[in-house]
N, C-alpha and C positions, 0 to 999 in steps of 0.2 A: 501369274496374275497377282499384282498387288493388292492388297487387300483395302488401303488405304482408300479407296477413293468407293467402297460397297459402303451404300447408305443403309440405315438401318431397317428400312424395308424389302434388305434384301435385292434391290438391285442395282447394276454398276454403271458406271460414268466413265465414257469413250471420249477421246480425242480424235479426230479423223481429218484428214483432207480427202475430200471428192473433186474428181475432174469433172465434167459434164459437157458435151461439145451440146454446141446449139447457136442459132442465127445471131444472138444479141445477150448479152450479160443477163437480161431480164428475164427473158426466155430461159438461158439454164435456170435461172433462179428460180421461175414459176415451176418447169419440169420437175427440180432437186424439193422443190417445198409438194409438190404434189406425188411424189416418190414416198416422203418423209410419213407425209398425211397417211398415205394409206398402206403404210408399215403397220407392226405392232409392236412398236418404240413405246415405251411409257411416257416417256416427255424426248424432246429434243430443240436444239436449240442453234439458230444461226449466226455465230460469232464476226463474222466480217468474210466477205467476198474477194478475189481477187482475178486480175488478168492475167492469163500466162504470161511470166517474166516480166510481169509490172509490180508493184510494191501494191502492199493490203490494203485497201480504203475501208472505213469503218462501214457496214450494213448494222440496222435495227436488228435486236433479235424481236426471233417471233417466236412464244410458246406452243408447244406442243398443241395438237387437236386434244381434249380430253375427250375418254369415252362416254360419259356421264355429262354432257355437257348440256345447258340450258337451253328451251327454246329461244328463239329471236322474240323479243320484244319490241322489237322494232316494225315499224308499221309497215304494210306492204308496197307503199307509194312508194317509198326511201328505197328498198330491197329492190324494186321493178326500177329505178331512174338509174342505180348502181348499174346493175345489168345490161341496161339501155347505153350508159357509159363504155361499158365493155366492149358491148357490140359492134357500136362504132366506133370507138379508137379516138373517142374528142378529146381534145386539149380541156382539159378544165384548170382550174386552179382552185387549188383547195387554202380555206383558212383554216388554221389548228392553232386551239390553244394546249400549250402540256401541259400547262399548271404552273403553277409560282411569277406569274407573269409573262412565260415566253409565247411567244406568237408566233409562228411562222402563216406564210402565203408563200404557197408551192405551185408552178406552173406544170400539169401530168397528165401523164394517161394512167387511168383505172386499167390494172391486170388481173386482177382476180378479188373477188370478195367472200369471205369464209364467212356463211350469215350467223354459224353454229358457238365462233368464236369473236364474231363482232370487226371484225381485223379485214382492213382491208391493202392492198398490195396494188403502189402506186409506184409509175416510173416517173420522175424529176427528170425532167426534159432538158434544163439549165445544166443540173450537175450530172446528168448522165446516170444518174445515183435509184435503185430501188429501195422501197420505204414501205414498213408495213407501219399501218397506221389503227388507233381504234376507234371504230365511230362515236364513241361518247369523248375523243380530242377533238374531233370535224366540228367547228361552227359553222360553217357553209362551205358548200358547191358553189361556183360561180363561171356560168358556160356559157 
């Protein structure tokens, strides 16, 4: 092992490809991030996604669950409308802002929402594409 990549807390940093079979791109994705979650990885991190025998399309990373993590502060209506999203499977379309002026409005289905980490996990219906998102980028729901 090379030593070169032990940070000074003493723990190391892997490179890895994972297969995952599963019905939809999104679905291994939610399975591989719900695998990850409830490891006991110190952090982990998901660099970009691909198709068998198709070229890499860029995926969000998402950080790690920390163990020590905040409650939600997030009010309970927002947390129970998220869930309600899930449930049924709606189309919404979300506005985000990321900051420095960029916008988007994404047309999605809600797949999972981490209340612990704020970060929610949206399929992009257009690009085919999954997106973890944070609720303090969400300006609005719009269903």
């Amino acid at each position: 092992m090379n030593r070169s990549n032990q940070t000074p807390s003493g723990s190391y940093s892997f490179h890895v490809e994972i297969k995952v079979s599963a019905s939809s791109k999104g679905a291994a994705l939610v399975q591989l991030r719900q695998v990850l979650s409830n490891s006991d990885f110190v952090d982990y991190k998901i660099i970009s996604t691909s198709v068998s025998e198709a070229s890499a399309a860029p995926a969000k990373s998402a950080p790690a669950p920390k163990k020590n993590a905040k409650d939600s502060t997030q009010p309970d209506l927002l947390e129970g409308r998220i869930r309600q999203f899930i449930e049924s499977n709606k189309l919404i379309r979300l506005n985000i802002n990321k900051g420095r002026g960029v916008k988007m409005s994404i047309p999605c289905r809600v797949i999972n929402f981490d209340s612990s980490e704020q970060l929610l996990t949206v399929y992009h219906v257009d690009e085919k594409q999954v997106y973890s998102v944070g609720l303090n980028e969400i300006d609005d729901f719009v269903d």
